[in-house]
C-alpha positions, 0 to 999 in steps of 0.5 A: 678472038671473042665473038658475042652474038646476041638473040631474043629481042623483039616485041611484047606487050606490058607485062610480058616477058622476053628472054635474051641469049648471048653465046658467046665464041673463041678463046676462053670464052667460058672464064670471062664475066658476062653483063647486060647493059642497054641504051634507050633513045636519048638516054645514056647507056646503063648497067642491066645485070652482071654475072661472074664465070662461076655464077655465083654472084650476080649483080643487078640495077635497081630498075630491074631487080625482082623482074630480071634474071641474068644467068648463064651456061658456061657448057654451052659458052652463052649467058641469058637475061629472062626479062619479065614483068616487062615495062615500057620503060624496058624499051632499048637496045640490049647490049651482052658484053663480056670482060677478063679479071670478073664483073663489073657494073661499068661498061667501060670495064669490058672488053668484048660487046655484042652487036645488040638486040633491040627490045621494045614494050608496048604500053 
């Protein structure tokens, strides 16, 4: 029904920058708010960004603000996260997941997740 299919993760040095793309594919897929949430080894998946279907409001954790920037393009159906400044803390798995009914900061809110990407930033 609504596939996410996420690219851009990699390497980069402290500093750097990475930008992730998620597009996503199928039904209405352009009238679903969009998020990014990532999960480092030993840690609990965590809130990253969210986007509603018209982009105007945008929602971003508080480790990230200033550095992160989720936006996206409903014409081409995918959503981005430009990562800059990056941190060795950045280190993790990005997820892009899609929801129905607008935003939200919890994951247990969406309903569509892409497979990953991992992202890890050297010291």
């Amino acid at each position: 029904q609504v596939q996410l299919i996420e690219s851009g993760g990699g390497l980069v040095e402290a500093g750097g920058s990475l930008r992730l793309s998620c597009a996503a594919s199928g039904r209405t897929s352009s009238n679903l708010g969009m998020g990014w949430f990532r999960q480092a080894p030993g840690k609990e998946r965590e809130f990253v960004a969210a986007i509603t279907r018209s982009a105007i409001n945008t929602d971003y954790a508080d480790s990230v603000k200033g550095r992160f920037t989720i936006s996206r393009d409903n014409a081409k159906n995918t959503v981005y996260l430009q990562m800059n400044s990056l941190k060795p803390e950045d280190t993790a798995v990005y997820y892009c997941a899609a929801k129905y009914l607008g935003s939200s900061t919890s994951q247990y809110d969406y309903d569509y997740w892409g497979q990953g990407t991992q992202v890890t930033v050297s010291a």
